[in-house]
C-alpha positions in Angstrom: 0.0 0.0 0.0 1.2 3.4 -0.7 1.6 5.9 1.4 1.5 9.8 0.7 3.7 11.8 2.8 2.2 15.2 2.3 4.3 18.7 3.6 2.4 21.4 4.3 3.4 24.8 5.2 2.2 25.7 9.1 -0.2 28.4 9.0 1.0 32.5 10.4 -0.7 31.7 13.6 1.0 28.7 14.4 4.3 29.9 13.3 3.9 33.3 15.6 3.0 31.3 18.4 6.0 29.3 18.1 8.2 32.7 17.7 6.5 34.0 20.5 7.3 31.3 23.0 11.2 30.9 22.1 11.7 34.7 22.0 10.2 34.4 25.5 12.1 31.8 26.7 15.2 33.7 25.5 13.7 36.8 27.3 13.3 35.3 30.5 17.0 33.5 30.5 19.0 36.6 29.6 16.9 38.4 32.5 17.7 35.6 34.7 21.2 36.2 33.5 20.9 39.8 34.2 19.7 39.1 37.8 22.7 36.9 38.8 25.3 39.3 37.4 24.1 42.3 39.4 23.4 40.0 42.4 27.5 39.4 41.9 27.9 43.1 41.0 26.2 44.5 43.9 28.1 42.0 46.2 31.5 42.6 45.0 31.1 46.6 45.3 29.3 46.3 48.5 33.0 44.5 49.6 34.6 48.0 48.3 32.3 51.0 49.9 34.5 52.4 52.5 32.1 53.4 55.7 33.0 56.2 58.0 34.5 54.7 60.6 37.2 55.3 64.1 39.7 52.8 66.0 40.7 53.4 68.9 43.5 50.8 70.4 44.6 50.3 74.3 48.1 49.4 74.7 50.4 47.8 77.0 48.0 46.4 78.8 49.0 43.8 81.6 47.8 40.7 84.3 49.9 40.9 87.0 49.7 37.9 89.8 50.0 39.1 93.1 52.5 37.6 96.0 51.8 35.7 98.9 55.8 35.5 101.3 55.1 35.8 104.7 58.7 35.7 107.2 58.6 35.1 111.1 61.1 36.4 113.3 62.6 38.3 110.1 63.6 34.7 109.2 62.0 33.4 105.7 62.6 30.5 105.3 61.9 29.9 108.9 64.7 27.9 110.6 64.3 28.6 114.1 63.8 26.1 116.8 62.5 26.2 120.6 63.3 23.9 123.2 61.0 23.3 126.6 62.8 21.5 128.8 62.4 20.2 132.0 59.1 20.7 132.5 56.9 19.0 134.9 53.0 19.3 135.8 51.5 22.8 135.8 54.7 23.8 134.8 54.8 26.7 131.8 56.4 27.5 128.8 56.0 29.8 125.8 57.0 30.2 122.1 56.3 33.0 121.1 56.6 34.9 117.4 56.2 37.4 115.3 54.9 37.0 111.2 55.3 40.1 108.9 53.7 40.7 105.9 56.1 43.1 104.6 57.4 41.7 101.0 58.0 43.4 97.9 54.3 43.8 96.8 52.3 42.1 99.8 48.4 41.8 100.0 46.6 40.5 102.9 47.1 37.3 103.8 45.2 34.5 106.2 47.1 33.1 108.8 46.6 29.5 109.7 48.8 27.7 112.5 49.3 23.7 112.6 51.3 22.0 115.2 53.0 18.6 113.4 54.0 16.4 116.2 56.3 13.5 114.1 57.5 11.8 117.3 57.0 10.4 121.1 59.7 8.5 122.1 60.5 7.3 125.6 63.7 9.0 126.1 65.2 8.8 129.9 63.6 6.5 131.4 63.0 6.2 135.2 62.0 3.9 137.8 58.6 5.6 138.8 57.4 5.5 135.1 58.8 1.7 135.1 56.2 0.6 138.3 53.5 3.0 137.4 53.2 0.9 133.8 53.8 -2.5 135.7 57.0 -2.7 134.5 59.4 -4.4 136.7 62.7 -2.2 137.1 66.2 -3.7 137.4 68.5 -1.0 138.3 68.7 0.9 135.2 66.4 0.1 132.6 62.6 -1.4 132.5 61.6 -4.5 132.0 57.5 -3.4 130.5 55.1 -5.8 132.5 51.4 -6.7 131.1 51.5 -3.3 128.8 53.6 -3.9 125.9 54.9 -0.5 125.4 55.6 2.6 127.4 53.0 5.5 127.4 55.0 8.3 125.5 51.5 10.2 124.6 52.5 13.8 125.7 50.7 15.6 123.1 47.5 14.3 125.0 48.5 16.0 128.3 49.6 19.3 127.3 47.1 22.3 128.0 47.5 24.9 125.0 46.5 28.7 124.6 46.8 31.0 122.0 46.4 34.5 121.8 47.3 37.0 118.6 47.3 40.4 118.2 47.1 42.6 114.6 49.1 45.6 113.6 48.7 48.2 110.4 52.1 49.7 109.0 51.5 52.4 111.7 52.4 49.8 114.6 48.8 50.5 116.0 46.7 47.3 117.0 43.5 47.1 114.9 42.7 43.7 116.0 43.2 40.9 118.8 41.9 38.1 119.8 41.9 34.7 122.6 41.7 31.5 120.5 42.3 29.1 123.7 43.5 29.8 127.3 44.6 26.5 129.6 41.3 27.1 131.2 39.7 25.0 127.8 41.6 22.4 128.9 42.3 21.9 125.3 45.5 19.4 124.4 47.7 19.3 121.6 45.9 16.4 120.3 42.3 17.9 121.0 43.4 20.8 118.8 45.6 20.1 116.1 44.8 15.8 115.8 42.7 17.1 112.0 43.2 20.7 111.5 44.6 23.7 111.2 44.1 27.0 113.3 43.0 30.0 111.9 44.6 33.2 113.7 43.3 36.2 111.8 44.2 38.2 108.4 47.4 40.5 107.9 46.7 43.3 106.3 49.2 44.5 103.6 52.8 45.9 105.4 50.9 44.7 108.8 52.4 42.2 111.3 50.5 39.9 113.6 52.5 38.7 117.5 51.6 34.9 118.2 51.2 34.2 121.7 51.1 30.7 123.2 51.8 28.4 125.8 52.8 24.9 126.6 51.3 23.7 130.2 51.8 20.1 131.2 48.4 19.3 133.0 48.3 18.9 136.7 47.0 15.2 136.7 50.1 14.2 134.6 51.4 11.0 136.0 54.5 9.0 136.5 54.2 7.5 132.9 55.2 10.7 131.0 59.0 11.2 132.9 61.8 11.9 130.5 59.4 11.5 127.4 59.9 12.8 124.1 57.8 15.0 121.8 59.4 16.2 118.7 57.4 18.7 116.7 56.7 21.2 114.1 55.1 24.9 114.0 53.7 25.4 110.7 52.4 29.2 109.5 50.6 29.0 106.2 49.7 32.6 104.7 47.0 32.0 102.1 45.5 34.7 99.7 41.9 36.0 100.7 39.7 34.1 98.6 36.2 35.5 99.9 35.3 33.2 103.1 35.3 34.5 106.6 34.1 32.5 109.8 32.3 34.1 112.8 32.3 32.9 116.6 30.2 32.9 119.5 32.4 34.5 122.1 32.7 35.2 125.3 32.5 38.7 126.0 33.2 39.1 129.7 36.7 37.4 129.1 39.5 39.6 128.7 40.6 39.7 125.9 37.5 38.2 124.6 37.2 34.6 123.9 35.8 32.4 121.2 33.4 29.6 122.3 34.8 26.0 121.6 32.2 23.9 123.4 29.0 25.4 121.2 27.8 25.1 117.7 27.2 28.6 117.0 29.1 29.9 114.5 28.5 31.1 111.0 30.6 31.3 107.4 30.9 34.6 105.5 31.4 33.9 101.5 32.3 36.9 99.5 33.7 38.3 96.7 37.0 39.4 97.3 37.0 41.8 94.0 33.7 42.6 92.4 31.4 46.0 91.2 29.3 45.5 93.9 29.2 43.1 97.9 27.8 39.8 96.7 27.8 37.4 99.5 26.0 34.4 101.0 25.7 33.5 104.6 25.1 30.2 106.3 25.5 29.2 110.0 23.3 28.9 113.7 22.5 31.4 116.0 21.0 31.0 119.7 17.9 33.6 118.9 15.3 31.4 117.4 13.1 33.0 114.9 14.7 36.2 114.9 15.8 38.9 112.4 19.8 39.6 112.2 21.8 42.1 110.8 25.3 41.8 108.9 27.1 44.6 109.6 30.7 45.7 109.1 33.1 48.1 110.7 36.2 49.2 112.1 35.4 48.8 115.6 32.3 49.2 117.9 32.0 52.9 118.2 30.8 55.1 115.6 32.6 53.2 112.9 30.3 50.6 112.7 28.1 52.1 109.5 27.9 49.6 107.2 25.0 47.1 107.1 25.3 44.4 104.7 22.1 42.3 104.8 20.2 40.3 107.0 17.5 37.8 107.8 16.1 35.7 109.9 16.9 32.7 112.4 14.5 29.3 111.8 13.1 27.9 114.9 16.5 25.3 115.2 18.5 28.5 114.8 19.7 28.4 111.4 20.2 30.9 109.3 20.8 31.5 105.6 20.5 34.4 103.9 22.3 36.3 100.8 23.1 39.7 99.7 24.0 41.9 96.6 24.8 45.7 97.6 26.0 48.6 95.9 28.7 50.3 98.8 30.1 52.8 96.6 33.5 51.8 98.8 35.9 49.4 100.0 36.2 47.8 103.2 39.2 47.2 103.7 40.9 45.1 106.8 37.5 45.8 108.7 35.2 43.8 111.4 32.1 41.7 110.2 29.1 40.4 112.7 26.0 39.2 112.8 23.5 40.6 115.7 20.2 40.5 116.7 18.3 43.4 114.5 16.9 44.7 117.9 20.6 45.8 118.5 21.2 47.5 115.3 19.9 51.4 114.7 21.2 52.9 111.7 25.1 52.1 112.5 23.9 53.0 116.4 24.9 49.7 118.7 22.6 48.8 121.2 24.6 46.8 124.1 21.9 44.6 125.7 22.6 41.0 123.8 26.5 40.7 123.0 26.2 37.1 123.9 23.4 36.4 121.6 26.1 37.8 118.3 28.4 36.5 116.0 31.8 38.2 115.9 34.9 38.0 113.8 37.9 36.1 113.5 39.9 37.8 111.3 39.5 40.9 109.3 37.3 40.8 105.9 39.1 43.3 102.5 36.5 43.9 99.9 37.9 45.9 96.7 34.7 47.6 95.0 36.1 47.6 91.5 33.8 50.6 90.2 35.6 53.2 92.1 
């Protein structure tokens, strides 16, 4: 079968149609086109337009770490040593010392003491401390009887005090304190077995006297002649680092006295550096269910103008409370407490409940860092 292929010429319409469409699809793809190269146009001039502008550059800036060297007895390192001889019960002895803060570029420093005692040994031995351990003595030495060794435990019968006092670069006193008189009753091992004692702050260029005694207790027997106890004094001064620690103390002592055989006490956290006081207190107060005021000062006259923050006692007598203040100052190397709010009037002390506060054991320094 045959097939005719027949051509015939599109008609105008069709053909303008056809124009029509690929002249717009031309259009479109050379204004697409456009589009991109001004999008790249306007991005690489926008990377040239020069803006009005100023710099301004500090310079030579530094950080500088501060220095903590403490000497004692114008010794550092400290090499000296103390001997207390002979001594017998109720007997006495003292070591006494002085720690300056006066280095290069000193700041003020805590002051913690630590007694290390590395040794008890027998030493001379005698025949009263042979019999009174059951021992059977021959003449000259001890045979030990149903106890196999001798008592040598003389860190458990000495009575200890402590007392410091605080000087500025002026030589005046700005602060003192009891820590423990023989009166305590409170031994080497009672005191130092754990811990560390803290004695107070330094201020910069200050110097703080240690005071202390060594009394072998009255009912000391037999069993400690000729003993032994070799031991250390160790002073650490540590950088202030924002935590301060209040006592009940004993107000009719004198010098006053802190209060070992209570539990009420309180800690101070602080910033040390800071725009503004920012601080949280924690610790237990006798007044139950009272209102207390922090307050700070340089001593208990018309100094005292500085109230911190305060709250109230829960019906066990602890209290927690914190505090954010704007001082517009420092407080430097002053006194912190915590009292009952019935004794506080505007900086005015009212001196009916001194045995119901909190007082300090060392001086607080706060830098406000917006002056």
């Amino acid at each position: 079968m045959l097939v005719d292929l027949v051509l015939t010429k599109p008609s105008q319409s069709l053909t303008d149609s056809f124009c029509n469409i690929f002249l717009s699809s031309i259009l479109s793809s050379i204004s697409l086109a456009s589009a991109i190269i001004a999008i790249i146009a306007a991005v690489a001039v926008g990377g040239t337009v020069a803006y009005f502008s100023d710099t301004e550059t500090s310079v030579g800036n530094t950080f500088t770490a501060g220095t903590i060297d403490i000497s004692i007895n114008n010794e550092n390192p400290w090499q000296e040593q103390f001997v207390l001889a002979d001594m017998k019960p109720c007997y006495t002895d003292y070591i006494n010392f002085k720690i300056n803060n006066f280095n290069s570029d000193p700041n003020p420093v805590n002051i913690f003491k630590k007694i290390k005692v590395n040794s008890e040994d027998t030493g001379a031995v005698s025949e009263p401390e042979c019999t009174e351990q059951e021992g059977a003595w021959t003449g000259t030495d001890c045979t030990w009887g149903s106890v196999d060794d001798d008592n040598n435990n003389l860190s458990s019968a000495i009575w200890y005090d402590l007392y410091v006092e605080v000087y500025d670069n002026s030589d005046q006193k700005i602060w003192y304190q009891t820590i423990y008189v023989d009166a305590n009753e409170m031994s080497i091992d009672d005191i130092y077995s754990t811990d560390s004692v803290f004695l107070g702050m330094i201020p910069a260029n200050g110097y703080m006297l240690v005071k202390q005694s060594y009394h072998l207790s009255p009912d000391t027997g037999n069993w400690a002649q000729g003993d032994i106890m070799d031991f250390d004094i160790e002073v650490k001064g540590e950088q202030l680092y924002g935590e301060a620690w209040l006592e009940n103390k004993d107000t009719s002592a004198d010098p006053w006295l802190i209060q070992h055989d209570d539990d009420f006490r309180g800690t101070l956290t602080y910033e040390v550096k800071h725009p503004t006081f920012t601080f949280d207190f924690e610790g237990k107060v006798e007044l139950v269910n009272a209102e207390y005021v922090l307050a700070a000062g340089y001593d208990l006259g018309s100094n005292v103008d500085t109230k911190l923050g305060e709250g109230i006692s829960g019906s066990d007598g602890v209290i927690t409370f914190s505090g954010d203040i704007e001082l517009g100052k420092d407080l430097k190397d002053v006194k912190v407490w915590l009292l009952p709010k019935t004794e506080w009037n505007n900086g005015n002390i009212v001196w009916s409940q001194m045995d119901k506060w909190l007082w300090e054991t060392g001086l607080i320094w706060y830098e406000d860092t917006d002056l």
